[in-house]
C-alpha positions as CSV (number, residue, x, y, z in Angstrom):
1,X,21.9,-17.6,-10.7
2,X,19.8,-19.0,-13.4
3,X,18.4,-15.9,-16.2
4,X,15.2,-15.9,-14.8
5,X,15.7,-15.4,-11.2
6,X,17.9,-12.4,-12.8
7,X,14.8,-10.8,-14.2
8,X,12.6,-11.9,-11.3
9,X,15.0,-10.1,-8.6
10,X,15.7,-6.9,-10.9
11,X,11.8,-6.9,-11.4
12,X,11.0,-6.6,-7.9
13,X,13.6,-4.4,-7.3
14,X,11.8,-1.9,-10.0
15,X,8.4,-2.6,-7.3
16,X,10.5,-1.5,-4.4
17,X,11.8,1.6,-6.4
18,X,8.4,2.7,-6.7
19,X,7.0,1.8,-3.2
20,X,9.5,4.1,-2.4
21,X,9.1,7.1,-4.5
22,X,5.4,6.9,-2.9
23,X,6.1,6.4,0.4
24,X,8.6,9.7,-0.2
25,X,5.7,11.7,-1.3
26,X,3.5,10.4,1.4
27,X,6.0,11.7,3.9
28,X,6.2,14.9,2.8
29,X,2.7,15.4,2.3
30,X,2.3,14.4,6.0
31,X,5.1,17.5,6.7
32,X,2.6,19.9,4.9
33,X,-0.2,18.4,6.8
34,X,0.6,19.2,10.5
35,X,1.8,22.2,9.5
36,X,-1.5,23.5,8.1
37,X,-2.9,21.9,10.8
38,X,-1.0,23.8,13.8
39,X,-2.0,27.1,11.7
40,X,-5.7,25.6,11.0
41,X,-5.6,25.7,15.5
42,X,-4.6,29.0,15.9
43,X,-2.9,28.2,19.3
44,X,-6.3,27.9,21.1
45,X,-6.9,31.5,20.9
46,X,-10.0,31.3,17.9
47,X,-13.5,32.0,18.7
48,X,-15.0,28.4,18.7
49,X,-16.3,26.0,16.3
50,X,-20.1,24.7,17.2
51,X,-20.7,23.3,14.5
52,X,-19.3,19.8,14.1
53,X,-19.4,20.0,10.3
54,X,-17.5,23.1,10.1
55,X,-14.5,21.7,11.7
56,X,-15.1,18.7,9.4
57,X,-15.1,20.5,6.6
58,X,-11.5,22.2,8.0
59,X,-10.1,19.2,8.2
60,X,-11.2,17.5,4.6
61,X,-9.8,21.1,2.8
62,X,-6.3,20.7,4.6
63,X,-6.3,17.0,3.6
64,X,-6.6,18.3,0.1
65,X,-4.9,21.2,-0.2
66,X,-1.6,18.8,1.3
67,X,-2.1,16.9,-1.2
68,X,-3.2,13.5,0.0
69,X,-5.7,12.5,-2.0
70,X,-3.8,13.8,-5.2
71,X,-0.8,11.8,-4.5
72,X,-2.8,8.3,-3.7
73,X,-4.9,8.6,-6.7
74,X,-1.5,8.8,-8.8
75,X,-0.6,5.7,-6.9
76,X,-3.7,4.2,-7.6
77,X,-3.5,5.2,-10.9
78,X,0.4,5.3,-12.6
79,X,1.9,3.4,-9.2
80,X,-0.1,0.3,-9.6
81,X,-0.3,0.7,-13.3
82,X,3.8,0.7,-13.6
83,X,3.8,-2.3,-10.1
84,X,1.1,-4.5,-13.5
85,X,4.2,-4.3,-15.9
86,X,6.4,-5.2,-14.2
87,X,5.1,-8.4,-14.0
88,X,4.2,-8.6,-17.1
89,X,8.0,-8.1,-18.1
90,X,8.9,-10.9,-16.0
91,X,7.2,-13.7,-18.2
92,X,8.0,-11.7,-21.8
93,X,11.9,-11.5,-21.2
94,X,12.4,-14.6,-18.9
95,X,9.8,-17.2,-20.3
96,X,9.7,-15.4,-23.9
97,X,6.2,-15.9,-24.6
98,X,3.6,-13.3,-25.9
99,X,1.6,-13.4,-22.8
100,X,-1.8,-11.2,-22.5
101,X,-4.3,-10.7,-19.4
102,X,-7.7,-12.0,-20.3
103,X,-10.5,-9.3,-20.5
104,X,-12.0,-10.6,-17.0
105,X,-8.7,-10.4,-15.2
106,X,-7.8,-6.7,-16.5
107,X,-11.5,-6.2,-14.9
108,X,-10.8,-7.7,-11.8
109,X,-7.2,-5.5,-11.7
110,X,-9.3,-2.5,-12.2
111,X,-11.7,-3.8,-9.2
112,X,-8.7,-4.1,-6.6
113,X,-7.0,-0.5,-7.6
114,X,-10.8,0.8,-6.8
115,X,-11.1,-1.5,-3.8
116,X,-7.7,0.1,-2.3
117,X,-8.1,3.5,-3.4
118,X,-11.5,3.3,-1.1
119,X,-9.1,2.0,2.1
120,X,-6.9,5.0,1.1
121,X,-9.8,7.5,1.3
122,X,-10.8,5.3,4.6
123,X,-7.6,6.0,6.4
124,X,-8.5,10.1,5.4
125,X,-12.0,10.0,6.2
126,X,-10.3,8.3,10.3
127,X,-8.0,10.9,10.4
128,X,-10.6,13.5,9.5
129,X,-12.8,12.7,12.5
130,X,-9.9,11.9,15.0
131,X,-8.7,15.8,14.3
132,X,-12.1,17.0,14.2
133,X,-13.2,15.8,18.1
134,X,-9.3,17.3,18.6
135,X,-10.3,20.8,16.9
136,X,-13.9,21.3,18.4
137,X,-11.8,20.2,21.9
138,X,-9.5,23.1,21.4
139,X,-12.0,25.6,20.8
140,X,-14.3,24.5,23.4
141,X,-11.0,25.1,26.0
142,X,-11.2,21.2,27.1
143,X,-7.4,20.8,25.8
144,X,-4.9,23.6,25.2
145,X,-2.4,24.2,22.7
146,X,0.0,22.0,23.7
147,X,-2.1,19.0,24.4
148,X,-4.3,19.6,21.2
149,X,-0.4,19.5,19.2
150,X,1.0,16.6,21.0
151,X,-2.4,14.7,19.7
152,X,-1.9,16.0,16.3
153,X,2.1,14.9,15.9
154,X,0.9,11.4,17.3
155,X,-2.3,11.3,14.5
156,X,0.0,12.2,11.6
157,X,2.6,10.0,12.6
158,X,0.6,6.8,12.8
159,X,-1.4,8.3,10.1
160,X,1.5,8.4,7.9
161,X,3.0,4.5,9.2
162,X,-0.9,3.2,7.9
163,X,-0.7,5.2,4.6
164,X,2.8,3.7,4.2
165,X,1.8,0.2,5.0
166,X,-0.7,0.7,2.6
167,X,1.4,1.4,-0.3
168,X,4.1,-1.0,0.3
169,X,1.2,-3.9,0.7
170,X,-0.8,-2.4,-2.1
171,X,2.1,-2.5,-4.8
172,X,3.2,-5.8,-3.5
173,X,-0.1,-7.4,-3.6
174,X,-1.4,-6.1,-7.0
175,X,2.2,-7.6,-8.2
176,X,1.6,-10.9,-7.0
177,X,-2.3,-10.9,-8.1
178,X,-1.1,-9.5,-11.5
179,X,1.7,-12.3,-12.0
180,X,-0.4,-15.3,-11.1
181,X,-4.0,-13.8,-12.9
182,X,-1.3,-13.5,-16.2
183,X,0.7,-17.0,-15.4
184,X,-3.4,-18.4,-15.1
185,X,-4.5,-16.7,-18.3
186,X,-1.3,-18.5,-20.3
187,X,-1.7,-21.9,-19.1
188,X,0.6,-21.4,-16.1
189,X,-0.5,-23.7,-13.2
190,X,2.0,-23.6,-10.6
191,X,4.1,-21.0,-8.6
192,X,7.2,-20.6,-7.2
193,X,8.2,-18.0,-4.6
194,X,10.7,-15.9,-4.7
195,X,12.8,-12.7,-3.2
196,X,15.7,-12.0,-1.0
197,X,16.3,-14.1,1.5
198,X,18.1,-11.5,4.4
199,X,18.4,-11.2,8.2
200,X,14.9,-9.5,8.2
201,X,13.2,-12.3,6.0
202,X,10.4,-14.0,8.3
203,X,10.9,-17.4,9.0
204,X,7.4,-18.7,7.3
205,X,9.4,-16.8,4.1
206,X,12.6,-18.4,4.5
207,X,11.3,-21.8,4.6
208,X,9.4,-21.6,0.9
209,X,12.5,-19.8,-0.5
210,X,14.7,-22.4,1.1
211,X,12.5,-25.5,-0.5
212,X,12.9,-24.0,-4.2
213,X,9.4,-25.7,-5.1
214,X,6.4,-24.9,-7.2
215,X,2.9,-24.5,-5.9
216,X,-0.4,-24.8,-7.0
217,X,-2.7,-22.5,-6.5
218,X,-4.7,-24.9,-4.5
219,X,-1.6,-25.7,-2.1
220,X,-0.5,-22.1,-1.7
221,X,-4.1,-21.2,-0.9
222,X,-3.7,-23.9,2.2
223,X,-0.6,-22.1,3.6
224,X,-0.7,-20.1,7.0
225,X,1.4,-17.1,7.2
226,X,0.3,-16.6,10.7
227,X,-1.0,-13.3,10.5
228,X,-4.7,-14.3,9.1
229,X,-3.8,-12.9,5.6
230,X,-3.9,-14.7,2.3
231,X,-0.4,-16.3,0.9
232,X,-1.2,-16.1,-2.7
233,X,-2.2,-11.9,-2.2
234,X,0.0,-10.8,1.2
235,X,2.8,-13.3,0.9
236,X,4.5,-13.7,4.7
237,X,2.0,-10.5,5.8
238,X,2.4,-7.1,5.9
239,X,5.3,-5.5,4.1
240,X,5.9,-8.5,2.7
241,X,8.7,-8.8,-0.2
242,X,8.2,-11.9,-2.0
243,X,6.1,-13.0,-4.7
244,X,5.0,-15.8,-6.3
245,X,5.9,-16.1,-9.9
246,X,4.3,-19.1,-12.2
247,X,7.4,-21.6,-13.7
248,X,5.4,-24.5,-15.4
């Protein structure tokens, strides 16, 4: 294996070290979060809520106080921040060159980390209003107890699988628009893709790692994926674990 497929691999391993630390946190923020939530009900037994906003307002302060929002804007923040140097590394040990972002594309990095911190504080503000109808429904005696906690394990769980998604996709995608924005800025014009080719690789990825060519931005624009998201930012889709990495 040539020296710069070395650096490439061990670079995205260091992506998938920290999509993991995040998604760790995630989970046990979402622990703390039903938990406060099931006390938050009180069984069924508290006098009841009529105003909408008050149970709104519930909801937002246990989102906080579990932490949620503190633990995506340090993702935001360090996560994507560490996810931009790693790419960076990539062309300073493997191609050697003393490669900078340009002033416009450290702009436009800063623009995505705000664009995905809002879809972060999106997936809070649907979960906020999906437990608020479930908390007013509670106190108004229209579900009990036990109906009113088999919602809320379902909403935290598939609240928790979006967040998730969100961070894997996130750190992948800000590592691929970082790589190609820094190959661009250096005079780097086309791209090759690369990443472990395993049993759970999609087909559309095996194919481009199998044909060991380089792209231009142009070409990799044209690709279909299949799932209506952009090659050159989402890769094979969702979760994806390949990049695209600039070679001449």
């Amino acid at each position: 294996m040539p020296l710069t497929d070395k650096i490439i691999l061990n670079s995205l391993s260091s992506v998938r070290t920290i999509e993991d630390s995040y998604t760790s946190s995630l989970v046990s923020v979402m622990g703390t979060l039903e938990r406060d939530l099931i006390s938050l009900m009180g069984g069924g037994t508290t006098e009841q809520i009529v105003d909408t906003a008050l149970a709104r307002q519930n909801i937002e302060r246990v989102l906080v106080d579990s932490g949620y929002y503190e633990t995506t804007g340090d993702l935001l923040s360090k996560g994507y921040q560490d996810t931009i140097e790693e790419s960076y590394k990539v062309y300073q040990q493997s191609i050697g060159a003393n490669f900078q972002f340009a002033d416009v594309s450290l702009g436009r990095l800063n623009s995505i980390k705000d664009m995905d911190l809002s879809k972060f504080g999106n997936l809070g503000d649907t979960f906020a209003d999906d437990m608020t109808r479930v908390l007013l429904d509670l106190n108004f005696g229209t579900i009990d107890a036990k109906g009113a906690r088999d919602i809320l394990a379902s909403s935290v769980s598939k609240f928790s699988q979006h967040a998730q998604t969100w961070v894997t996709t996130g750190l992948s995608g800000i590592y691929r628009e970082s790589s190609i924005m820094l190959a661009q800025d250096n005079g780097i014009t086309k791209y090759m893709y690369v990443g472990p080719g395993d049993r759970i690789t999609r087909p559309f990825c095996m194919d481009l790692l199998g044909k060991r060519k380089a792209y231009t931005v142009d070409e990799i624009s044209k690709m279909n994926n299949g799932q209506g998201l952009s090659v050159l930012q989402f890769g094979g889709g969702f979760n994806c674990r390949h990049q695209w990495v600039g070679v001449e």
